[in-house]
C-alpha positions as semicolon CSV with decimal commas, in nm:
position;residue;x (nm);y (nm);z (nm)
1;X;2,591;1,410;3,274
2;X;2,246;1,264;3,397
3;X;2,169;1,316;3,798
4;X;2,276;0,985;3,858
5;X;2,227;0,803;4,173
6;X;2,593;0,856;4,260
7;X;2,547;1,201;4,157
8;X;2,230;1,219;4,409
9;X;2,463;1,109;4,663
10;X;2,780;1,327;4,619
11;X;2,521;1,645;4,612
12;X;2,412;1,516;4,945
13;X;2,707;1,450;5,126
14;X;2,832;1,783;5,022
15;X;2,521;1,899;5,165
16;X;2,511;1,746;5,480
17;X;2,921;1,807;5,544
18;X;2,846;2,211;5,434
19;X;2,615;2,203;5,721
20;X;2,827;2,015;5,933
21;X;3,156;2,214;5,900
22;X;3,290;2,590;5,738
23;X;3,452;2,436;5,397
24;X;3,409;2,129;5,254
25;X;3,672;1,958;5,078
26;X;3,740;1,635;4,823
27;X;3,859;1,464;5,181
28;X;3,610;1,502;5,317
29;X;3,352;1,360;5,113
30;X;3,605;1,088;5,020
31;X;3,611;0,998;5,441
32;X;3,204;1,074;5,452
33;X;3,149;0,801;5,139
34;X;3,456;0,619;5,205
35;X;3,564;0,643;4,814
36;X;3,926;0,675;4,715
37;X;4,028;1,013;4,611
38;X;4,041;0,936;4,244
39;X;3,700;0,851;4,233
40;X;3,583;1,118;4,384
41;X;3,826;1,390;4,209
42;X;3,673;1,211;3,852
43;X;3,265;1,251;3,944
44;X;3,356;1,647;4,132
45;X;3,521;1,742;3,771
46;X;3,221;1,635;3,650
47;X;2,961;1,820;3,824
48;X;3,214;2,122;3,788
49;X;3,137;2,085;3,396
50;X;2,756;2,043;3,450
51;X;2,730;2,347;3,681
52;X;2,658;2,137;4,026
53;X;2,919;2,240;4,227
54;X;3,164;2,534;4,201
55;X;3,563;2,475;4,356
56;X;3,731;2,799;4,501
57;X;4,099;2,849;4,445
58;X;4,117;2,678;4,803
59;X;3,983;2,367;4,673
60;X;3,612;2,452;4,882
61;X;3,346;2,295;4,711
62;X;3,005;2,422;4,761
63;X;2,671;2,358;4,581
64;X;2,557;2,568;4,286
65;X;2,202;2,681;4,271
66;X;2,131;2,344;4,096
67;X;2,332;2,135;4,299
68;X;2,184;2,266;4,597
69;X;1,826;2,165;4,447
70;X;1,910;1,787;4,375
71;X;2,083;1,774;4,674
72;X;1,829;1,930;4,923
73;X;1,530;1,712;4,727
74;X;1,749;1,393;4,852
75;X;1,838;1,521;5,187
76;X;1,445;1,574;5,261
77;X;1,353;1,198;5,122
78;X;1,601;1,064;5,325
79;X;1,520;1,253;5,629
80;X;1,153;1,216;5,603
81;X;1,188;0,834;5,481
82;X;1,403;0,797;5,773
83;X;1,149;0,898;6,018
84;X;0,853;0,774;5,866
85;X;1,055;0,413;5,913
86;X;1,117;0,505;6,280
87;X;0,792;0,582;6,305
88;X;0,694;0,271;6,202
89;X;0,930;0,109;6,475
90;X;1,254;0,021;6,248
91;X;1,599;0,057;6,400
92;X;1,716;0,458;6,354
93;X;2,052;0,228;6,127
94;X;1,799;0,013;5,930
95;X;1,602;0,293;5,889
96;X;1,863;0,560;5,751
97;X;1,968;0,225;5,573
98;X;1,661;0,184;5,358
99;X;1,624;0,533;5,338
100;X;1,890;0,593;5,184
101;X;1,778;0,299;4,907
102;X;1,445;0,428;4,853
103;X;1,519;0,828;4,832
104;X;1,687;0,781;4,467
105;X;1,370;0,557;4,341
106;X;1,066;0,651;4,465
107;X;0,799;0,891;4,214
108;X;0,757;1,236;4,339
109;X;0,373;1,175;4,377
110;X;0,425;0,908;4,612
111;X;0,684;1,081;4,834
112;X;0,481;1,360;4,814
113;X;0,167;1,146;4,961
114;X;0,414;0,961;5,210
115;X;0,542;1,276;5,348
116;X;0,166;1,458;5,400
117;X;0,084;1,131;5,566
118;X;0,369;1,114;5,813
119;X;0,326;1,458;5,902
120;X;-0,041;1,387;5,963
121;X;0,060;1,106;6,190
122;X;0,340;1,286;6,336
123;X;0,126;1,583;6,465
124;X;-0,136;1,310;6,589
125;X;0,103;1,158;6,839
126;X;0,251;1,524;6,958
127;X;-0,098;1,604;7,000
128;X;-0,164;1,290;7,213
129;X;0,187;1,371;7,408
130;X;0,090;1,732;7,491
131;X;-0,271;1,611;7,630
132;X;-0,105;1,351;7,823
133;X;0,138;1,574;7,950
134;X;-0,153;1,810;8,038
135;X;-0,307;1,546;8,277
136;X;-0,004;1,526;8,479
């Protein structure tokens, strides 16, 4: 099975939920996503076979070493894309919005230049906070 966009996305939500609650469950990512349980039962039997996720006897899903490395890789695009779009002035919705369209597409070498650059930007302006605080 390829790391599909879907995939991506499943590996993230399990992420997310896992950080979110004790045990994470096909519910749950079924309520997260708002899939059916059938579809989500087929692509988790799936990623079982290819080594992404591991199910307990309790039906707890968690991330295998390679899940949790396609699914951490999204999680910090969409969190950084997310706040580099906020940064920019975009809605914190339209921003998680076209986050989450982006994360799957864009090259590594431009994320990678994106993120330096936000970061750069994002110290400026706590920088500028903290002096302005200072003259208070």
């Amino acid at each position: 099975m390829a790391i599909t966009e879907a995939v991506e996305n499943y590996l993230e939500t399990i992420l997310i939920l896992s950080k979110a609650q004790p045990d994470v469950h096909a519910i749950d990512i079924c309520s997260y996503l708002g899939y059916s349980r059938p579809t989500v039962s087929i692509i988790l039997k799936k990623m079982k076979d290819e080594g992404l996720v591991k199910v307990d006897s309790d039906n707890h899903i968690t991330l295998t070493d390679a899940g949790r490395d396609v699914a951490e890789r999204i999680y910090e695009r969409h969190t950084i894309l997310t706040s580099f779009f906020m940064f920019l002035g975009v809605s914190k919705d339209q921003a998680a919005e076209d986050a989450c369209k982006i994360e799957h597409d864009i090259s590594d070498e431009t994320f990678a230049l994106l993120k330096s650059h936000y970061r750069k930007l994002s110290d400026l302006k706590s920088k500028r906070t903290e002096e302005s605080d200072d003259i208070i």
